[in-house]
C-alpha positions, 0 to 999 in steps of 0.5 A: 874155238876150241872144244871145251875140255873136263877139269879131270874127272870133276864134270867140269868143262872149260875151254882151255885159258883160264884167267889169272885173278891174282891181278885183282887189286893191284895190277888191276884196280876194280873198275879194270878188273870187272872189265876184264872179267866181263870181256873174258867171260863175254868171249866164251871162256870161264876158268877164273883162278884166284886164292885167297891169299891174293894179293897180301904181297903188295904193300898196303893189301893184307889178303883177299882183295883178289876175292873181294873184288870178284864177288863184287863182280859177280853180284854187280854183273849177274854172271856168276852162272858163266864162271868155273870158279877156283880159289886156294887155301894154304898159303895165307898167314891168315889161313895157313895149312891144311889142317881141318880146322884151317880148311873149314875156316878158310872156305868160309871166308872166301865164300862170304868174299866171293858173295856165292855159295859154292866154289867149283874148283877149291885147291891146296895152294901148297903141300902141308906135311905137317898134316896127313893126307887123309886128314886133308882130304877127308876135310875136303870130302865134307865140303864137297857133302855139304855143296860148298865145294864141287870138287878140289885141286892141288897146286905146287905138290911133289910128284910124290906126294900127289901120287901118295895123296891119290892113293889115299883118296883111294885107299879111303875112299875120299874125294880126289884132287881132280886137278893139278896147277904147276908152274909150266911154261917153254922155258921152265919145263923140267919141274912138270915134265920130270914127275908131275906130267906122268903122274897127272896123265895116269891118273887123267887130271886136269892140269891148270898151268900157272907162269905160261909166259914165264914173268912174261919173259915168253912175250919177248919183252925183255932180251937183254940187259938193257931190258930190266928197265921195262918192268920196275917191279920184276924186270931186274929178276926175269933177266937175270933168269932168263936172258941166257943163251938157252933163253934167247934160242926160245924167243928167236924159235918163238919168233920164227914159228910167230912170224908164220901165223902172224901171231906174236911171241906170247900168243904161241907160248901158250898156244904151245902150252894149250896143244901140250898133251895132258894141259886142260888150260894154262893160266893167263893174266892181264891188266887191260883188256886190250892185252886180255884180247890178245893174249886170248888169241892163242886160241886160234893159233893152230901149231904144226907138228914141225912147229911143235918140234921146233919150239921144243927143240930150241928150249931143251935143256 
């Protein structure tokens, strides 16, 4: 197993997958649900991301479902105490923003759904230029006093403007976003590594991938057209992004370097991401625990160096 390692400078440690809550509710019903989380809690590993705006997308849901179901979890299986908890604020219509007043409404209501007193790990899901940044910052500062939050995190933020809201905490002495969550995978690479990557290093961030498998085009479920079939829900969308030539070099490298360790595609996608200087622990999803195991096992695969430069050299842009 892996060493744990910090979430920034937040004293937080986790081993390095984290569990993607936005399945709770939909993708995986309640009962499902607290079995994955148990299995992944019980294999050692305690990063559970989720918001609060999951899953409002799905019809028939309106938000908080994802929340709701993991403080039930929490108080039906006592193991709260085994959980690095993170949730988001920003992107709900219910919550939008954050402003202070949105900021200290929103904890609120995800602690009362998530049944616990504090939040390890609380995130601005989006930047809000609507909003200054010390504001945002100084409203997160109060949670942090008042031991509703541990500390906090940014998601989808320019390289600019997470350098600008790192130097405001500075500036003003208020807390600092500890952690980043961009969309990262081998495919999708030139969003992080062109701005975001340098700055979350310089300043030792911890940096929580989300789309390891790129809509789980990295598993090597689709690789033609034909393919969009497999998943009615998005199959249609991941080929039309990702079944090109550039695509295709990804998987047969993914393949090879699988075909070493007896691994699968998957497995090495994101144990690329897990062996990537400066990635604290990429976000993994599943709907059975069956799935959960296996994509867990990323962990034991240790890349090469050549192996490395293997994967990278095939998905260059």
């Amino acid at each position: 197993m892996t060493a744990p390692r910090e979430l920034g400078r937040s004293g937080l440690k986790v081993l390095p997958i984290a569990f993607g809550g936005n399945v709770f509710g939909w993708g995986a019903d309640e009962k499902t649900s607290f079995a994955l989380l148990d299995a992944f809690v019980d294999a050692g590993y305690s990063l559970v991301d989720t918001a609060d705006v999951y899953s409002a997308w799905v019809p028939g849901n309106k938000g908080g479902e994802s929340e709701t179901i993991l403080g039930r979890w929490f108080q039906r299986s006592g193991k709260r105490d085994k959980v690095v908890l993170a949730t988001k604020v920003a992107k709900w219509a219910e919550h939008p923003g954050l402003s202070a007043d949105n900021i200290s409404a929103a904890v609120e209501d995800s602690l009362r759904r998530l049944q616990t007193d504090v939040i390890d790990l609380y995130q601005a899901h989006e930047d809000d230029e609507s909003t200054p940044l010390e504001t945002t910052l100084a409203a997160f500062g109060r949670l942090i006093e008042q031991g509703k939050v541990r500390a906090i995190g940014a998601s989808n933020y320019s390289a600019e403007r997470l350098q600008a809201a790192l130097k405001v905490s500075a500036d003003y002495k208020l807390p600092r976003y500890e952690t980043l969550q961009p969309e990262y995978n081998l495919y999708d690479r030139a969003g992080y590594e062109s701005g975001l990557e340098a700055v979350a290093r310089e300043h030792g961030l911890g940096v929580i991938s989300y789309y390891s498998l790129a809509s789980g085009f990295l598993s090597g479920k689709y690789r033609s057209a034909d393919d969009a079939a497999k998943s009615s829900s998005r199959g249609s969308s991941v080929v039309a992004k990702y079944v090109n030539p550039r695509g295709l070099r990804i998987l047969q490298a993914l393949d090879d370097v699988a075909g070493t360790y007896n691994a699968t595609p998957a497995q090495v996608a994101i144990a690329w991401l897990i062996a990537r200087p400066g990635i604290t622990a990429p976000i993994v999803s599943a709907t059975s625990v069956e799935q959960l195991h296996d994509v867990l096992a990323a962990a034991q695969v240790d890349l090469t160096a050549e192996d490395i430069a293997q994967l990278e050299s095939a998905s260059a842009a």
